[in-house]
Every structure is written in structure tokens, then in C-alpha cells.
PDB file of the backbone (N, CA, C, O) and the ligand in Angstrom, with CONECT records:
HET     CU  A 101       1
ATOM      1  N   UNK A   1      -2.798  -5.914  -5.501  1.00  0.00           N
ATOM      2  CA  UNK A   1      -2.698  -5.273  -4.184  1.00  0.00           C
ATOM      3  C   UNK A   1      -4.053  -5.313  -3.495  1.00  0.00           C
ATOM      4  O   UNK A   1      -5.068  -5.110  -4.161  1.00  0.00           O
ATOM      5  N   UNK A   2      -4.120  -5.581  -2.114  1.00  0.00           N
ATOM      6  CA  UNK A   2      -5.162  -5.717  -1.379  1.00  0.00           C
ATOM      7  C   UNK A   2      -5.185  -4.681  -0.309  1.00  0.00           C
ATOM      8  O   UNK A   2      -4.165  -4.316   0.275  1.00  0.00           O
ATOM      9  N   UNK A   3      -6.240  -4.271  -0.095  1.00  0.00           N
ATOM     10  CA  UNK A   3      -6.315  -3.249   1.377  1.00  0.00           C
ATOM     11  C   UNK A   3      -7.711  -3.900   2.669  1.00  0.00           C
ATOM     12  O   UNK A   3      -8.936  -4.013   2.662  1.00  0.00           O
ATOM     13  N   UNK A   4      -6.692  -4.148   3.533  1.00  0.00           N
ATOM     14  CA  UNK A   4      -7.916  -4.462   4.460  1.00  0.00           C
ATOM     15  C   UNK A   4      -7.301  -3.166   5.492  1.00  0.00           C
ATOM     16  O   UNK A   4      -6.219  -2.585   5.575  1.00  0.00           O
ATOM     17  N   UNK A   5      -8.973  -3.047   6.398  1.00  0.00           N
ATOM     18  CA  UNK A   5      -8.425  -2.820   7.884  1.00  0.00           C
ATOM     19  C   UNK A   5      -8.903  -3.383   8.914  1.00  0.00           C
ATOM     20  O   UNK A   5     -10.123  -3.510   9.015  1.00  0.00           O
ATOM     21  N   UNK A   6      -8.281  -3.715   9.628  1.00  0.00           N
ATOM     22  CA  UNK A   6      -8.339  -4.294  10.928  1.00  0.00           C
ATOM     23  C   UNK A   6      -8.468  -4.055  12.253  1.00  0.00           C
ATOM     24  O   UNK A   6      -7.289  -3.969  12.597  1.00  0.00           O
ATOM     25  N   UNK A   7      -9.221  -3.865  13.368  1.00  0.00           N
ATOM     26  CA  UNK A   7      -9.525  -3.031  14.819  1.00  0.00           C
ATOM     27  C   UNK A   7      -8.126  -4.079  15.370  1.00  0.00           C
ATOM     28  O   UNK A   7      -7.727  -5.243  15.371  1.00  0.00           O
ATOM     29  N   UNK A   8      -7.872  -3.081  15.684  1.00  0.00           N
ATOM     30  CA  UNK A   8      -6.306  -3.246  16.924  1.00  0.00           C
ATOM     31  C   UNK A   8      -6.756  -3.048  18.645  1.00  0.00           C
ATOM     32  O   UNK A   8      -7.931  -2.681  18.618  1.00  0.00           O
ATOM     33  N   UNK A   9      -6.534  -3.095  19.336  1.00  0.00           N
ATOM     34  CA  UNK A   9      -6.542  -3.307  20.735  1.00  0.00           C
ATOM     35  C   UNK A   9      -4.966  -3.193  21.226  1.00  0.00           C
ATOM     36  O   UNK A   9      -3.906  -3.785  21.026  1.00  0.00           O
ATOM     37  N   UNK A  10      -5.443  -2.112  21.964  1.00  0.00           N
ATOM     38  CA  UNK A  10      -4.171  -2.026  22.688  1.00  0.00           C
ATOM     39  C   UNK A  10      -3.136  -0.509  22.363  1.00  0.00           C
ATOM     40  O   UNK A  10      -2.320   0.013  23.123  1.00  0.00           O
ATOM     41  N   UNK A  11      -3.456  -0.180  21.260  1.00  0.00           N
ATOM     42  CA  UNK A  11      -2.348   0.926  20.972  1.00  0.00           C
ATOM     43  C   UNK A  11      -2.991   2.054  21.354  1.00  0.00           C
ATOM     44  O   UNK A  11      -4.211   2.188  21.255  1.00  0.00           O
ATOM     45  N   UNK A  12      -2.156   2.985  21.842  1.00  0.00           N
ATOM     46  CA  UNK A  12      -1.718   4.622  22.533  1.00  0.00           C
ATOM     47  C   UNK A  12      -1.755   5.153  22.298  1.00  0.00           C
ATOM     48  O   UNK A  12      -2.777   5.840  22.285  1.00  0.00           O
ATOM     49  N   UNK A  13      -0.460   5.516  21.743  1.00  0.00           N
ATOM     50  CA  UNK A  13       0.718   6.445  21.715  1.00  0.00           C
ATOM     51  C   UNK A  13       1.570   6.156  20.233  1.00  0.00           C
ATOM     52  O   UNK A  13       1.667   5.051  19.699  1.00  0.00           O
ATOM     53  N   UNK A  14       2.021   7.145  19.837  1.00  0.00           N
ATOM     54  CA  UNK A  14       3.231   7.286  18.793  1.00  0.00           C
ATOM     55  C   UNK A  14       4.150   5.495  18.765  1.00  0.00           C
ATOM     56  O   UNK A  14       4.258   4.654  17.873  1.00  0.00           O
ATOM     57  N   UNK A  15       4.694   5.553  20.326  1.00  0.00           N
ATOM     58  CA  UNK A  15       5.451   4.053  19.760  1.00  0.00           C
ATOM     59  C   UNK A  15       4.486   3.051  19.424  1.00  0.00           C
ATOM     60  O   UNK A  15       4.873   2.284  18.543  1.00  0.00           O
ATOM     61  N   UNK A  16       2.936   2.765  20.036  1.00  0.00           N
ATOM     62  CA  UNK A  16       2.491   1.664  19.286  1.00  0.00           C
ATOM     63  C   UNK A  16       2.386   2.291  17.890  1.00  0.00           C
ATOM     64  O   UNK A  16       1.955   1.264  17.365  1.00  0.00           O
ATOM     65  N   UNK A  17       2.420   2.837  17.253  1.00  0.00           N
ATOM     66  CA  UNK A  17       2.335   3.515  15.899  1.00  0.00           C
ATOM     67  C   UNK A  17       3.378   2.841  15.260  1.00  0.00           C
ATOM     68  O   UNK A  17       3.047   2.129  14.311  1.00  0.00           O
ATOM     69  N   UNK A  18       4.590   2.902  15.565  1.00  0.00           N
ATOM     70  CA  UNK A  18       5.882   2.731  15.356  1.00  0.00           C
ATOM     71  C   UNK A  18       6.300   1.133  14.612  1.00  0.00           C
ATOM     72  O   UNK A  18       6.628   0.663  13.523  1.00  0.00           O
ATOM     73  N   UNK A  19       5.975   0.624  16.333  1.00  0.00           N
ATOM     74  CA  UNK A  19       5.638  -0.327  16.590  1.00  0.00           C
ATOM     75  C   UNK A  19       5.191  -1.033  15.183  1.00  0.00           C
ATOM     76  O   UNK A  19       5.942  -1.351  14.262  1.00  0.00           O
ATOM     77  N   UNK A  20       3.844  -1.188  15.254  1.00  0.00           N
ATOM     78  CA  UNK A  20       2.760  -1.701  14.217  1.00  0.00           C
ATOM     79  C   UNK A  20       2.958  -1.536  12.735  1.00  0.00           C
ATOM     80  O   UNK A  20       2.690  -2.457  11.963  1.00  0.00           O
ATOM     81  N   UNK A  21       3.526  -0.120  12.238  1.00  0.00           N
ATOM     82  CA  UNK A  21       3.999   0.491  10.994  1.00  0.00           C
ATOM     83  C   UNK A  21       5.400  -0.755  10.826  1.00  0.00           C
ATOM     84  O   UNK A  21       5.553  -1.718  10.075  1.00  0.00           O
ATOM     85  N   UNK A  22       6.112  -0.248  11.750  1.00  0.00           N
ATOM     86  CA  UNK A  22       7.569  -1.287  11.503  1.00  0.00           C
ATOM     87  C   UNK A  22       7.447  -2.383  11.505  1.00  0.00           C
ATOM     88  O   UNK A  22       8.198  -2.927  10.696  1.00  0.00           O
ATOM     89  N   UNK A  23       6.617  -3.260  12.234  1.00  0.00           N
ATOM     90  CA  UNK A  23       6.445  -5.019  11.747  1.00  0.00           C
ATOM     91  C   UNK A  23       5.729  -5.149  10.590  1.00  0.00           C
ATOM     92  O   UNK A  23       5.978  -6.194   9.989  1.00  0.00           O
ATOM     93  N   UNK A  24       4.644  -4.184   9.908  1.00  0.00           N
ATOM     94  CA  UNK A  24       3.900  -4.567   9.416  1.00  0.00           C
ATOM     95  C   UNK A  24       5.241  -4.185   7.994  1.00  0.00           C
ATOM     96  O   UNK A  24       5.479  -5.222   7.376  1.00  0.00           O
ATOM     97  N   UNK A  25       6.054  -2.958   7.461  1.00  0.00           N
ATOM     98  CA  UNK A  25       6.975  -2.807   6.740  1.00  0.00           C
ATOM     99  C   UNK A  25       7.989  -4.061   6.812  1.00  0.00           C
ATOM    100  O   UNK A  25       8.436  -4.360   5.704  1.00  0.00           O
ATOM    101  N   UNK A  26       8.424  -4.821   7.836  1.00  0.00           N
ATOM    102  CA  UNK A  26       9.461  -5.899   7.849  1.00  0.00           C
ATOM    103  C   UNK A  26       8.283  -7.153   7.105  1.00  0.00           C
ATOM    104  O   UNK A  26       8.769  -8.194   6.663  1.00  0.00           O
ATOM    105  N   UNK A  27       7.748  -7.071   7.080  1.00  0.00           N
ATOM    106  CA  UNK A  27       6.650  -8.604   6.184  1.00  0.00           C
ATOM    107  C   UNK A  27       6.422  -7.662   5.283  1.00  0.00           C
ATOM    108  O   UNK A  27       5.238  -7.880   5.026  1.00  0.00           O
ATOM    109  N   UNK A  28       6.744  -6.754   4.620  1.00  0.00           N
ATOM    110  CA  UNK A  28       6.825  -6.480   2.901  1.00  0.00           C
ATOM    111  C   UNK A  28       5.139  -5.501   3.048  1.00  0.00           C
ATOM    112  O   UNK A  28       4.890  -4.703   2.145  1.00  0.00           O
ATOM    113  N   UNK A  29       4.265  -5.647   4.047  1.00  0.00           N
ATOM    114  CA  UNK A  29       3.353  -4.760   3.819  1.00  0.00           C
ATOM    115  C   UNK A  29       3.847  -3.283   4.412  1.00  0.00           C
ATOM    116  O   UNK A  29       4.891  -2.907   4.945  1.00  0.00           O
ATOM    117  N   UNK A  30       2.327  -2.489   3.987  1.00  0.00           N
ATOM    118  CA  UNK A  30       2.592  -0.908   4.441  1.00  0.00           C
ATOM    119  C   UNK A  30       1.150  -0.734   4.942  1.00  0.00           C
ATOM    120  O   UNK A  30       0.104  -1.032   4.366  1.00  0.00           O
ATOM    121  N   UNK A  31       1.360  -0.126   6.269  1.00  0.00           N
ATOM    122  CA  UNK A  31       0.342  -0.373   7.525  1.00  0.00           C
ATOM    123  C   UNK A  31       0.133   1.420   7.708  1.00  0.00           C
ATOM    124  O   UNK A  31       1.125   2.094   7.987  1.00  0.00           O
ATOM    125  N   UNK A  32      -1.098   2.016   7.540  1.00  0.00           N
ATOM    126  CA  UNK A  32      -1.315   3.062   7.940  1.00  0.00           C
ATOM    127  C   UNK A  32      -2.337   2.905   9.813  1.00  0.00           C
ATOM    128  O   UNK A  32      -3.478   2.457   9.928  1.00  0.00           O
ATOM    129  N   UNK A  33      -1.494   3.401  10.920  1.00  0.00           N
ATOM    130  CA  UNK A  33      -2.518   2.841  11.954  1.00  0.00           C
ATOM    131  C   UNK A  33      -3.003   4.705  12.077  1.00  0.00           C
ATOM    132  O   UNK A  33      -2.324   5.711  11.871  1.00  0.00           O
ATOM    133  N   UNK A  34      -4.691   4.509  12.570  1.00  0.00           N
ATOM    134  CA  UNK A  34      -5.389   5.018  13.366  1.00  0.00           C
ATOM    135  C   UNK A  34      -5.559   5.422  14.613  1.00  0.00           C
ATOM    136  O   UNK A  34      -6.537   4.884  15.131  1.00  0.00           O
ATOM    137  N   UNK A  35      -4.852   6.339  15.467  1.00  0.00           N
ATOM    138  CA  UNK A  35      -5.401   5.761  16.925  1.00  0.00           C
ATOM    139  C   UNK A  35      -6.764   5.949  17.240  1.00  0.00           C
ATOM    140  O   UNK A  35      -7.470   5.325  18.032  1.00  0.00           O
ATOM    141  N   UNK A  36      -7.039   6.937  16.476  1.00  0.00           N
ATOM    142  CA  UNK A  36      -8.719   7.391  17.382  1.00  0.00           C
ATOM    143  C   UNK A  36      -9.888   6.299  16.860  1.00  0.00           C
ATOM    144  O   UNK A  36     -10.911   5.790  17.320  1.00  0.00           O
ATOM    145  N   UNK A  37      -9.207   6.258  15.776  1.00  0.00           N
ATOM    146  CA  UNK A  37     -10.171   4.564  15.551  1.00  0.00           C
ATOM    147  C   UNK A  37     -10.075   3.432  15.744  1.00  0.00           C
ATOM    148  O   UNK A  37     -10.955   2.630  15.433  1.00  0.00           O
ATOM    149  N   UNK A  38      -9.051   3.142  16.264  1.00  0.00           N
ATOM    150  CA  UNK A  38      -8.361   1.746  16.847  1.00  0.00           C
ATOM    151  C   UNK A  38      -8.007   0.866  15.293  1.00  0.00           C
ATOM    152  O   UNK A  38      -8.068  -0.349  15.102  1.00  0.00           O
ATOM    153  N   UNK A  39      -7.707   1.737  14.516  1.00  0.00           N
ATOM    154  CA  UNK A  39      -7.775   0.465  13.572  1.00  0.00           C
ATOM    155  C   UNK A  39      -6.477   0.725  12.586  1.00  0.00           C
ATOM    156  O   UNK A  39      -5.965   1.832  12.425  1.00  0.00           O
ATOM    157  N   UNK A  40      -6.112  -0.293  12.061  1.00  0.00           N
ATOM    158  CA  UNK A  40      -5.080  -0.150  10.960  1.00  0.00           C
ATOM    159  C   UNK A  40      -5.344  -0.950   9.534  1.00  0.00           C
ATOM    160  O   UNK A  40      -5.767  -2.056   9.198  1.00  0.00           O
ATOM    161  N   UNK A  41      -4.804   0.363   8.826  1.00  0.00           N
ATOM    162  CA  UNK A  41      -5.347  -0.066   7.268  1.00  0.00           C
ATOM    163  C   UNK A  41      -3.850  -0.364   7.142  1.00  0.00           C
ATOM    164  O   UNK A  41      -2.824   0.231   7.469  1.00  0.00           O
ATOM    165  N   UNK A  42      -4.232  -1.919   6.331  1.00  0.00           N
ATOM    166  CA  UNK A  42      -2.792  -2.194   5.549  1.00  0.00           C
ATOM    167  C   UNK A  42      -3.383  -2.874   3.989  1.00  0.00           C
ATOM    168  O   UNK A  42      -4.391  -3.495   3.654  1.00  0.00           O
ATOM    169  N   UNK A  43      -2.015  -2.318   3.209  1.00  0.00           N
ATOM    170  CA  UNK A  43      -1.835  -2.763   2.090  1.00  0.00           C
ATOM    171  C   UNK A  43      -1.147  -3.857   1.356  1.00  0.00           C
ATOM    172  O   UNK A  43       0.007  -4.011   1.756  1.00  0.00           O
ATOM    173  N   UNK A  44      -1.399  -4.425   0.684  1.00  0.00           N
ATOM    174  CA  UNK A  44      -0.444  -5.771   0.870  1.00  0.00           C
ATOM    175  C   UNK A  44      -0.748  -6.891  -0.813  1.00  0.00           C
ATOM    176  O   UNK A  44      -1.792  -7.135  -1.417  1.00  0.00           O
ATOM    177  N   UNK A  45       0.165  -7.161  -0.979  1.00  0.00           N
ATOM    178  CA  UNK A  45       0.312  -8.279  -2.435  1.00  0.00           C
ATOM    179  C   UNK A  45      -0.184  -9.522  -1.458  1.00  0.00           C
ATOM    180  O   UNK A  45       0.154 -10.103  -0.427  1.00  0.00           O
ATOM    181  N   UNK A  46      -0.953  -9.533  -2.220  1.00  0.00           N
ATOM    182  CA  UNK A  46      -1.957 -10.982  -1.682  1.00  0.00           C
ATOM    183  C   UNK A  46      -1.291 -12.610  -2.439  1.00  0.00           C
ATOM    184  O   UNK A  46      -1.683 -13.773  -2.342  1.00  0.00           O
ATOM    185  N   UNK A  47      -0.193 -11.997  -3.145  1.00  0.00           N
ATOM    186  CA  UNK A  47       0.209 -13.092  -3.559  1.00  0.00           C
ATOM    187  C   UNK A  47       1.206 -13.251  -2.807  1.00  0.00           C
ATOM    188  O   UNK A  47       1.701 -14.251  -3.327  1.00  0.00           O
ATOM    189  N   UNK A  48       2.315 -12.812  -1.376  1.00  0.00           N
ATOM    190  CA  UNK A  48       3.160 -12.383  -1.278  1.00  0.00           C
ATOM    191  C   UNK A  48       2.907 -13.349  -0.031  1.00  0.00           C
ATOM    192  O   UNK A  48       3.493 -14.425   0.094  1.00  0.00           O
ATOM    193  N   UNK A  49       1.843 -12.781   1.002  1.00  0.00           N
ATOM    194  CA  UNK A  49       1.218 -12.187   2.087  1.00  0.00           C
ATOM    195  C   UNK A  49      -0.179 -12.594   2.185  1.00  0.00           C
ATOM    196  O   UNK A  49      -0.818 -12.458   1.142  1.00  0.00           O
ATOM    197  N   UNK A  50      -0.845 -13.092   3.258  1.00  0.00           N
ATOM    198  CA  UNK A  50      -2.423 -13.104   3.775  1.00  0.00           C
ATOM    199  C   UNK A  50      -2.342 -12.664   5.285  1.00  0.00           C
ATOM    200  O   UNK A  50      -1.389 -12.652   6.065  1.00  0.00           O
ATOM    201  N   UNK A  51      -3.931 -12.235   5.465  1.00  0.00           N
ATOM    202  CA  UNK A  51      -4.584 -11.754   6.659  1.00  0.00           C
ATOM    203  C   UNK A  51      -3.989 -12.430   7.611  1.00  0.00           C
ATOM    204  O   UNK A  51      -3.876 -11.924   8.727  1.00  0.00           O
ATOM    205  N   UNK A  52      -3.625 -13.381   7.403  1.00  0.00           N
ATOM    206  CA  UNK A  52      -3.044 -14.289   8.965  1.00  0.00           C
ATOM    207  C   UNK A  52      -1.798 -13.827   9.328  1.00  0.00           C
ATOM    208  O   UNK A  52      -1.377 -13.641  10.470  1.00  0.00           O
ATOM    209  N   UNK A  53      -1.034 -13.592   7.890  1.00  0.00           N
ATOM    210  CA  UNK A  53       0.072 -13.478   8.537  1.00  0.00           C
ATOM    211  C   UNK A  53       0.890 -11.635   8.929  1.00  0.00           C
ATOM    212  O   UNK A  53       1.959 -11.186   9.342  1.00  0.00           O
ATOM    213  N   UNK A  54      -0.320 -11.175   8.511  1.00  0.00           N
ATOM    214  CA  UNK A  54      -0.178  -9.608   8.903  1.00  0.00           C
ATOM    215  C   UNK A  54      -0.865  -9.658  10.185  1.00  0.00           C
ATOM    216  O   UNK A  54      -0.645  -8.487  10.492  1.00  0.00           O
ATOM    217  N   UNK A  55      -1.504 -10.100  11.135  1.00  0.00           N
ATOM    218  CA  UNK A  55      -2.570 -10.262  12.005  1.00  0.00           C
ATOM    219  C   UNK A  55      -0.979 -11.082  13.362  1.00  0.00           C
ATOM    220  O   UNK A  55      -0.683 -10.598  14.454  1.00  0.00           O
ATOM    221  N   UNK A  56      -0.623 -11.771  13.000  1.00  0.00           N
ATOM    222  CA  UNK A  56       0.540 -12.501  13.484  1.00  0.00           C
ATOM    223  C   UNK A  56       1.576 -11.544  13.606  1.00  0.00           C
ATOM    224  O   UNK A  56       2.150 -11.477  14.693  1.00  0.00           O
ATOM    225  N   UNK A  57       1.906 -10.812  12.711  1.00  0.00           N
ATOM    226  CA  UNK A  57       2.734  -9.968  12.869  1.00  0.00           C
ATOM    227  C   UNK A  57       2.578  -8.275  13.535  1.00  0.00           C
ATOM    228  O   UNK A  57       3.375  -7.346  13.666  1.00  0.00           O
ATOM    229  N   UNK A  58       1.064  -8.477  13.861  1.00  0.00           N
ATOM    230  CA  UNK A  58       0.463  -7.344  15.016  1.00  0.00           C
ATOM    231  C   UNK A  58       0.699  -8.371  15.981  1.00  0.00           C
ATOM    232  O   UNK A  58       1.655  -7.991  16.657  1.00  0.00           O
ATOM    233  N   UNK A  59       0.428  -9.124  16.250  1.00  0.00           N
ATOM    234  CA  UNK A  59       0.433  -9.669  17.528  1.00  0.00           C
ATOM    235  C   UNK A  59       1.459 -10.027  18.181  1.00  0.00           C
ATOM    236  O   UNK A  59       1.541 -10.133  19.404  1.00  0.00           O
ATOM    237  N   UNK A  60       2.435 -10.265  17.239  1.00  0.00           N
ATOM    238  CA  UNK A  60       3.654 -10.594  18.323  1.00  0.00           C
ATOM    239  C   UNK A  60       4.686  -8.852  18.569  1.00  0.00           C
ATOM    240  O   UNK A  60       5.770  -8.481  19.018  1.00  0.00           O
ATOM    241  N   UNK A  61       3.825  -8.450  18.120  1.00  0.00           N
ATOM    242  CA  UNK A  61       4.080  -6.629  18.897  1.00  0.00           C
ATOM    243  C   UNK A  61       3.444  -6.463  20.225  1.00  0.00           C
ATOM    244  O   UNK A  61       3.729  -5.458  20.877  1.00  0.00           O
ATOM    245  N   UNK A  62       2.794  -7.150  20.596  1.00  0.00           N
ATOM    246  CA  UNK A  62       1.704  -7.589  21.898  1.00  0.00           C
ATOM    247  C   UNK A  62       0.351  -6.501  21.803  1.00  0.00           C
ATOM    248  O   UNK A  62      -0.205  -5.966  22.762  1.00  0.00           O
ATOM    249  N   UNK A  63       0.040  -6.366  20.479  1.00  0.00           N
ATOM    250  CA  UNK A  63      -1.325  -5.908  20.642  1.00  0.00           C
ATOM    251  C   UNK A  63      -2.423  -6.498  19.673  1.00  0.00           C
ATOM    252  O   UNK A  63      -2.230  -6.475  18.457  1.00  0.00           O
ATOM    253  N   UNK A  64      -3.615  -7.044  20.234  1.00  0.00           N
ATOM    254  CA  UNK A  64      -4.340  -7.775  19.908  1.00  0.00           C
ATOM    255  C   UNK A  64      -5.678  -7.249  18.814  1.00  0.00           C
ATOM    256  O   UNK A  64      -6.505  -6.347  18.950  1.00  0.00           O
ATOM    257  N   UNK A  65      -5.460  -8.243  17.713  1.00  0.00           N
ATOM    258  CA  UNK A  65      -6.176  -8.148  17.043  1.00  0.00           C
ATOM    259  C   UNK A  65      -8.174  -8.341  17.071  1.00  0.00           C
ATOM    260  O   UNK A  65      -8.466  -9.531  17.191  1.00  0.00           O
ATOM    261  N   UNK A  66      -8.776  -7.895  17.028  1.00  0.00           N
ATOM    262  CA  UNK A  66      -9.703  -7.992  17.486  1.00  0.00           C
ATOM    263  C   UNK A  66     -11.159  -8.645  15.990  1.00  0.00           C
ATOM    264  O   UNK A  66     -12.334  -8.827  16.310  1.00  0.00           O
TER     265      UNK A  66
HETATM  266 CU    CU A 101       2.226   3.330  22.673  1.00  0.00          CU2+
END
């Protein structure tokens, strides 16, 4: 198991929360987001899953990885 976190751009509110938690759960990871820090820690089987494709799967939520 791997833990990165990552600065997000773009999230609010509760639904980008939602948002970001739920794509990042549909690709098999588990995404804790931040708002006051802009950032989201996710967890993830590195054998499963890489940075690209959790990063891809923030982004096509339309908020940008930074
Ligand atoms: Cu929002």
C-alpha cells in the first residue's frame, strides 16, 4: 500500500469532496480530500494502480491537479 498526497485546484464545497472521494473509490483507491489545504491524501496498491492514473481520475472530475 502506498500513500501519496496531491494539491488539487479547484475544490469548495462538500460536492467537490464527494466528487473526488467517489472517483478516486471507483479506481479501487481511498482518497481522504482536504479543503483548507487543497490537497488530497490517497491510498492505493501500487500494484493495482499508479499516480497517473489516480491524477486522471481527479481530472476528469474537472479539477486540476497541480
Ligand atoms: Cu464543490
Amino acid at each position: 500500500m502506498q500513500t501519496i498526497t496531491l494539491k488539487v485546484e479547484g475544490m469548495s464545497c462538500n460536492h467537490c469532496v464527494n466528487s473526488i472521494e467517489g472517483a478516486l473509490k471507483e479506481i479501487g483507491a481511498s482518497g481522504n480530500v482536504s479543503l483548507p489545504n487543497k490537497s488530497v491524501t490517497i491510498s492505493f496498491d501500487e500494484k493495482k494502480l499508479n499516480e497517473a492514473a489516480i491524477k486522471e481520475a481527479i481530472e476528469d472530475q474537472g479539477y486540476d491537479v497541480v
